[in-house]
Structure formats: structure tokens, C-alpha cells
C-alpha positions as CSV (number, residue, x, y, z in Angstrom):
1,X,-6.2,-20.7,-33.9
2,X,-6.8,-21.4,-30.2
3,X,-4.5,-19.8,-28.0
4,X,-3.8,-21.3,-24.3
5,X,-3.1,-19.6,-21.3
6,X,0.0,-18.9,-19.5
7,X,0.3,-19.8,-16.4
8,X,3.0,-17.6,-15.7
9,X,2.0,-14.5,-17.3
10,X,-1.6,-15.2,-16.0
11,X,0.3,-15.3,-12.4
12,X,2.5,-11.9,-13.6
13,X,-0.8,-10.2,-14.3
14,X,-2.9,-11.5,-11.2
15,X,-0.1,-10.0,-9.2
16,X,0.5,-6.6,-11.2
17,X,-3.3,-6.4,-10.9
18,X,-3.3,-7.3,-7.3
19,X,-0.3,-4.6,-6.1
20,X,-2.2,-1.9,-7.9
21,X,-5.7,-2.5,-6.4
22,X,-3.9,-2.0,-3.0
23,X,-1.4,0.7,-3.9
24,X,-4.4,2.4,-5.1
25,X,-6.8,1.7,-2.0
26,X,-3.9,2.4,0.6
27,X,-3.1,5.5,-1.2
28,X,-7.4,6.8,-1.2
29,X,-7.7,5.5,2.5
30,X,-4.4,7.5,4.0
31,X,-5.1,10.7,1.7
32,X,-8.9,10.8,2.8
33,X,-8.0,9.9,6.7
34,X,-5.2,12.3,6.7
35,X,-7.4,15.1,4.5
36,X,-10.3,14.6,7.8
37,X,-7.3,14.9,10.4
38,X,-6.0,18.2,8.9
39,X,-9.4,19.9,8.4
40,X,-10.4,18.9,11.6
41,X,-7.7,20.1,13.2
42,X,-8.0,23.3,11.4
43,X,-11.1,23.8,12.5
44,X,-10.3,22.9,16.3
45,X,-8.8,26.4,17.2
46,X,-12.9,28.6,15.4
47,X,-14.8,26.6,17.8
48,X,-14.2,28.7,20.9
49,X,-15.5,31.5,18.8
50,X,-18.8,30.3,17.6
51,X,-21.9,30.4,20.0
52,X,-22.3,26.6,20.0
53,X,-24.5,24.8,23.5
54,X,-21.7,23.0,24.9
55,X,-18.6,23.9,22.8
56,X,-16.1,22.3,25.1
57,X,-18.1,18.9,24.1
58,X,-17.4,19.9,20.2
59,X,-13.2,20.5,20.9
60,X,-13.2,17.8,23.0
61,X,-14.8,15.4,20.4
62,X,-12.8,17.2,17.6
63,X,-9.7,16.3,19.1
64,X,-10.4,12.4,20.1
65,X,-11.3,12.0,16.3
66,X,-8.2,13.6,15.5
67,X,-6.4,11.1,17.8
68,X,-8.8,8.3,16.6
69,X,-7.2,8.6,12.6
70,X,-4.0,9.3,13.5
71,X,-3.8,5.8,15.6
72,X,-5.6,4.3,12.7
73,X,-2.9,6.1,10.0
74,X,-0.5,4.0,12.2
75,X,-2.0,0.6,12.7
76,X,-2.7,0.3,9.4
77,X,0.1,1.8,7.7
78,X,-1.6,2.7,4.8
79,X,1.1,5.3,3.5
80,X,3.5,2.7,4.3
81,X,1.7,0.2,2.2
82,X,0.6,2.6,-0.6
83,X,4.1,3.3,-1.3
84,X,5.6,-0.4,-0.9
85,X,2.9,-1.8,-3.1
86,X,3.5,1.0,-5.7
87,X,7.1,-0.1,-5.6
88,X,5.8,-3.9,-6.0
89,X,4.0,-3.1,-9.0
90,X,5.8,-0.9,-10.9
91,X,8.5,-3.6,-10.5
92,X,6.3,-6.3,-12.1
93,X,5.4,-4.5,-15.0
94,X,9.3,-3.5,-15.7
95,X,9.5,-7.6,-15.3
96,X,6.5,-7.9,-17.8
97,X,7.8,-5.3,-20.5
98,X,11.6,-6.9,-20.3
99,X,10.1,-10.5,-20.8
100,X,8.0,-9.6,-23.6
101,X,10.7,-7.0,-25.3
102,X,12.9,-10.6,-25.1
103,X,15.3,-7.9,-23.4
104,X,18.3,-8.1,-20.6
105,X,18.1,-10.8,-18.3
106,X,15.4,-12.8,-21.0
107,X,17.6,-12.6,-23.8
108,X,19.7,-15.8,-25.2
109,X,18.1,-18.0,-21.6
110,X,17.1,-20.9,-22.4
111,X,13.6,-20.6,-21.0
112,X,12.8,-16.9,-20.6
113,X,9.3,-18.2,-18.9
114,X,10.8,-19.9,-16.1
115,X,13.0,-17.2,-15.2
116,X,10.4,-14.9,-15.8
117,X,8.5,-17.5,-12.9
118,X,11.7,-17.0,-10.7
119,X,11.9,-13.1,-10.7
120,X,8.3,-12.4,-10.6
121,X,8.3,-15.1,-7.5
122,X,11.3,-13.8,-6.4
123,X,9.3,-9.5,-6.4
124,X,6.4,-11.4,-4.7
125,X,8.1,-13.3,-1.9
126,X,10.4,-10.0,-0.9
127,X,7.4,-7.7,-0.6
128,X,5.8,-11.0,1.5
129,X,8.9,-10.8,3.7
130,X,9.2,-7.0,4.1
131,X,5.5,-7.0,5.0
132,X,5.8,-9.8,7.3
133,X,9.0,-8.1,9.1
134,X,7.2,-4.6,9.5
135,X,4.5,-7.0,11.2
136,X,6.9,-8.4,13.5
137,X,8.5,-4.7,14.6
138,X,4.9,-3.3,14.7
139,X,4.3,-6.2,17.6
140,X,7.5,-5.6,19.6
141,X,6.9,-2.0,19.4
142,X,3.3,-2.7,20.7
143,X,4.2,-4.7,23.4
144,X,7.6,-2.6,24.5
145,X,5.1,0.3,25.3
């Protein structure tokens, strides 16, 4: 017995696979920026007391790398999109599980895949537009200041 694919659940999975990849990667980037700021910045206050040639060079660099990852933490919102893609994903699997459970909205519809399609279009074109918006604020904000 051959079976063929679904387009539709392949698309469900592409996309469950998709938000995870860059929950997860958003969630390692801000944790091992934000884990470099707050060492470094622990450190800033010990180097006046160590016999280092040119110290002031060391706090100085010290705190334009700490003013280097913060500006990066905020251009590229990685918290921000760690969290929102979480949110994405998690909702796509509770589509997937509902769908194949035949559960609440899937049961008695006449074709559970194409309002499976719907919703899981539906999940994917509001994270688009939330994305898109926090794009458009993040350039008015830039170009207010």
C-alpha cells in the first residue's frame, strides 16, 4: 500500500518545523548575547584593580562591547522573536493534534483538511503580519530619533 503525501499536513509540518528552528535559534542567540553582556559587565567594575598596561583601554573596550550587544539584542529582537515563534509553534501543533484527534472545530466539517489549510494559513499569515508591523514601528522609531 502506497501512501501519498499531504499537501496540507506536509505544509502543517514545514511550518511547525520552521517556527521551532527559529524559536530555538532566537532563544540560543539572545541567551548567549545577553549571558556575554552580563559577565562583561560584571567584570567592568575588577578591572581598575588588576595591574593591567593600559587598563583604561580594557574598561573602555569592555563597555563599547557591552553597548555593541545590547544594540544588537535590539535590532534583532531576538527575545522578541524567540517568544513570538514559540507562540507560533506551539499553536500549530495544538492545530495538528485537534486535526488528527478529529476533535473541536474538525469534527462533523465537511472537509477537516481544508479547514485545517484555513487555520494553519490563517497561524501563519498573523505571525507574517505581527512581524511585518513590529518592522514598520522598529523604522518609525529609527527614524523619529
Amino acid at each position: 500500500m502506497t501512501t501519498e503525501a499531504d499537501p496540507v499536513v506536509d505544509r502543517l509540518e514545514d511550518q511547525i518545523s520552521w517556527y521551532d528552528r527559529k524559536s530555538s535559534s532566537n532563544q540560543r542567540k539572545y541567551k548567549v548575547i545577553k549571558f556575554t553582556e552580563i559577565v562583561a559587565a560584571a567584570i567592568l567594575p575588577f578591572l581598575p584593580a588588576l595591574p593591567l598596561l593600559h587598563e583604561n583601554w580594557f574598561v573602555g573596550g569592555i563597555g563599547v562591547l557591552i553597548t555593541i550587544l545590547e544594540g544588537a539584542l535590539h535590532l534583532n529582537q531576538y527575545q522578541e522573536n524567540w517568544i513570538a515563534y514559540r507562540s507560533t509553534c506551539e499553536s500549530l501543533k495544538h492545530e495538528k493534534y485537534v486535526y488528527i484527534a478529529n476533535a473541536s472545530p474538525y469534527a462533523g466539517v465537511a472537509d477537516p483538511r481544508a479547514l485545517l489549510a484555513e487555520r494553519v494559513e490563517s497561524l501563519v499569515s498573523q505571525e507574517h503580519a505581527k512581524w511585518a508591523s513590529s518592522q514598520q514601528e522598529s523604522t518609525k522609531a529609527k527614524a523619529a530619533t
